[in-house]
N, C-alpha and C positions, 0 to 999 in steps of 0.2 A: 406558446407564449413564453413558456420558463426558456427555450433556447434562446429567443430572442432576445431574452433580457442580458442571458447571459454574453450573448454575443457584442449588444451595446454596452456591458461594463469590460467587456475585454479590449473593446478599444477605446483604447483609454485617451484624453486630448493632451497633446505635448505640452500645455505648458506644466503640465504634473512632473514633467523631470526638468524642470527649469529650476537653476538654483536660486535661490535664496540672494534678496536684493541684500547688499550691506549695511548692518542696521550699526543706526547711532550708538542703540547703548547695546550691551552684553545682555543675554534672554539671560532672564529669572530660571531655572531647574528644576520642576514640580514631581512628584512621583505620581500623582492624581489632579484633575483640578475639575470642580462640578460650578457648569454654568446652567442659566436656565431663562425662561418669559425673555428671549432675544423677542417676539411678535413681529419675526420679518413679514412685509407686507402690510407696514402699519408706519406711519407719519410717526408717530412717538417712538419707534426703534433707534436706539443709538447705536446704530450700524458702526458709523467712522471710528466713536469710543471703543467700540469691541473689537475692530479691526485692528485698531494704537495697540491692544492688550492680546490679542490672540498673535501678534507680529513678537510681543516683548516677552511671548512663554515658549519651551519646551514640558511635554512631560511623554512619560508611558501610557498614562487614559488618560483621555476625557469621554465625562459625561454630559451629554444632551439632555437638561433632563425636564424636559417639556416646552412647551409653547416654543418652539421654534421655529414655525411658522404660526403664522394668524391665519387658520382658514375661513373663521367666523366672518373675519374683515376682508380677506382676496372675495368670499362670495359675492359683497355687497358690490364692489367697484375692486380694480386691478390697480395697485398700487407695487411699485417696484422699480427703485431708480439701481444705478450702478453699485452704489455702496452696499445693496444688500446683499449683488450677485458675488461682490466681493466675501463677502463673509463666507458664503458657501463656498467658493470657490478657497478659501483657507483652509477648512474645516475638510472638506476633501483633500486637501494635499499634505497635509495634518496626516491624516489614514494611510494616503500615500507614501508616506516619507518612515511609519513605521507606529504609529500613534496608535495605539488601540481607539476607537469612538463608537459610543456606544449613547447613542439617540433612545432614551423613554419619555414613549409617546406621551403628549397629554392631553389638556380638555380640548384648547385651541387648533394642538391638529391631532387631531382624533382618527383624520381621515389613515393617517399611517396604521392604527392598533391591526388593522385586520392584515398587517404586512410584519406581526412580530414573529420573531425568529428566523426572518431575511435579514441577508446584507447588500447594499447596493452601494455600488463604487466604495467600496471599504466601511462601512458604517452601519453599525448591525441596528437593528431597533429592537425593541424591547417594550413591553409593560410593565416592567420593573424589574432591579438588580440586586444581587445582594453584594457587598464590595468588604475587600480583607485588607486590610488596614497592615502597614508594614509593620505595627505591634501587634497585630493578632485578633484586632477588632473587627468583628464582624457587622456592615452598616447595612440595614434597609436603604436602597434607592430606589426613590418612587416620584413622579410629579406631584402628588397631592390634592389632586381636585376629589379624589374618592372620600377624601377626611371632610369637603365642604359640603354641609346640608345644602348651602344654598345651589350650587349646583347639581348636586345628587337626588334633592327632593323636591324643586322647583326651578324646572330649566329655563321655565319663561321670567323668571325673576332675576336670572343668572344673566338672562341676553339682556334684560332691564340694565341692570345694574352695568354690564360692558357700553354700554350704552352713554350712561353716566356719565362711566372712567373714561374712553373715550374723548369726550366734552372738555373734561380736568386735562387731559394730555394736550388736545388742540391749546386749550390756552398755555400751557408747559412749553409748547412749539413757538407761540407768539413771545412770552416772555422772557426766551431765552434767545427768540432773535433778537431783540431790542435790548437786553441783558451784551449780547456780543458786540451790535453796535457800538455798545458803551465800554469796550473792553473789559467787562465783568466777567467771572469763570461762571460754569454750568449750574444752576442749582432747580431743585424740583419742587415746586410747589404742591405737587399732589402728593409727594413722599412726606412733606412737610404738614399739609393738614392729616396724612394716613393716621401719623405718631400725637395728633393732637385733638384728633374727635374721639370723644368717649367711647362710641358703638365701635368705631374702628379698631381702638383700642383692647376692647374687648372682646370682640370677634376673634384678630390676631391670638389671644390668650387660649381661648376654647379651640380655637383651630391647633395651636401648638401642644395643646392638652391631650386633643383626639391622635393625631398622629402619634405623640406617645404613648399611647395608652395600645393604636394598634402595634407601633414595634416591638412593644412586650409580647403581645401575643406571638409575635412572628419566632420570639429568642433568638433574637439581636442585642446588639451592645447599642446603638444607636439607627439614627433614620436620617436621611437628608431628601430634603423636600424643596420645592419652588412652590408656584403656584399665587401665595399673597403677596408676591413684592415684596418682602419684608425680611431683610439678611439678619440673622440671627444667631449664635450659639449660647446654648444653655443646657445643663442639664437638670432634668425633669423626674426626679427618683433616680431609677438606675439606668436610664436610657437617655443618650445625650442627643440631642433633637438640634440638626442643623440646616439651616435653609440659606440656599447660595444666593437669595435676589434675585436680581432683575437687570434687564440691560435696557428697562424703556424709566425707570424712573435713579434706581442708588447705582445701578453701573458697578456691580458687583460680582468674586468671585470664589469659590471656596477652592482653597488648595491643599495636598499633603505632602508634607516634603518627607525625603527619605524616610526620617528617622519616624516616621507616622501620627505625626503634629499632623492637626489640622486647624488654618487660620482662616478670616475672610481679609480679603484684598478691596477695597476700597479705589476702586479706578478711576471715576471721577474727584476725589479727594486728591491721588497723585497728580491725578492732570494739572487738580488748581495748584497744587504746590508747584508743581514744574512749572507752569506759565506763571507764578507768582516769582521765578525766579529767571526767569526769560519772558519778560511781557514781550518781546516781539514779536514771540512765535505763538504766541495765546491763541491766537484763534485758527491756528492749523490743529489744534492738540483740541479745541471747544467740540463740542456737537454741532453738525453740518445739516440741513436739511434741503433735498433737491425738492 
């Protein structure tokens, strides 16, 4: 089995040495950049947005760092138009072209944990990382689902609650077709009740609480995490606690540039400003759904 596998990643498919289409604008130059909840395989992935954005970077790593497929949601029904095969198909040539990438697993594909410390077709995976910062900082990378009770202590609550979310996303999908009819940029409604229901609110807190509370234990300088949808930097005592978002609701990314800053990138924000400043090209730059 192990020849065989290695025998399919040795042959590699030629468009991996295809160059590089000529882009509009100049790549952005990251030293790191951590993405995460892409949920390919799911009606609410903003494939196209991440594709605009994975097209407009360079860096030395990227981190995967969970829900990068939905296995939960391919079990139920087989969802999977062209734009998704597109992202993978980036993300391997990414690897290819010289990119470290480095995939920790998470809740939603879980099915990879029992494949860490493999690499296929250049992309290692992992259950979590520890990353050295160009100032000397040493960060926990981990997905995050281990910090949620509701996952960790009641899985049938957890598929509840996907469930839910889910529901919140399909109407996200409708509104934002009818939002693009109307020449409107992207915006998220389930992002926008997340930040305004109490419980939600609250959850987020306790959840960014426990996470820092396990980076200490680990001695770390910080942690960066996905898993709530919820882009954040702040620091928390003496541990600075970062979550990159999501690519199914804020379309978000965390990056470190040389000098070992670390920002979030707001990619749906630039979209609206770019088509705010070319409405005719708005809806090639919007979110797409096949």
């Amino acid at each position: 089995m192990a020849s065989r596998i290695r025998t399919t990643i040795s042959n590699l498919p030629a468009w991996l040495d295809l160059p590089e289409p000529q882009a509009f604008r100049p790549k952005r130059r990251y030293r790191t950049i951590w993405i995460s909840d892409i949920h390919l395989g799911t009606r609410g992935c903003n494939a196209v947005m991440l594709l605009d954005f994975l097209r407009s970077v360079e860096c030395d790593v990227l981190y995967l760092v969970g829900d990068i497929l939905d296995g939960w949601r391919l079990r139920k029904g087989w969802y999977w138009p062209d734009a998704h095969n597109e992202v993978v198909r980036r993300i391997l040539k990414m690897a290819h072209g010289g990119t470290r990438v480095i995939l920790i697993a998470g809740n939603h594909d879980e099915m990879l944990r029992p494949y860490a410390g493999m690499s296929f077709g250049g992309v290692e995976v992992a259950l979590d990382a520890v990353h050295l910062t160009a100032d000397g900082r040493r960060l926990l990378v981990t997905h995050g689902d281990s910090f949620d009770s509701v996952v960790l202590y009641a899985r049938w609550l957890a598929f509840l609650g996907d469930k839910a979310y889910s529901v919140l996303l399909r109407l996200n999908v409708v509104l934002n077709v009818v939002r693009r009819r109307l020449h409107l940029p992207y915006w998220s409604l389930s992002a926008y009740l997340k930040k305004r229901v109490k419980n939600a609110v609250q959850f987020i807190g306790a959840y960014e609480e426990a996470v820092a509370h396990a980076a200490r234990d680990c001695h770390v300088d910080g942690v960066v995490c996905g898993h709530i949808h919820s882009a954040e930097i702040r620091q928390i005592g003496d541990i600075t606690y970062y979550n990159d978002g999501d690519w199914v609701e804020s379309c978000t990314a965390l990056v470190e540039a040389a000098d070992g800053t670390i920002s979030l990138v707001d990619w749906a924000e630039e979209c609206r400003l770019r088509a705010a400043k070319a409405p005719a090209t708005a809806p090639s730059e919007e979110k797409e759904y096949a």
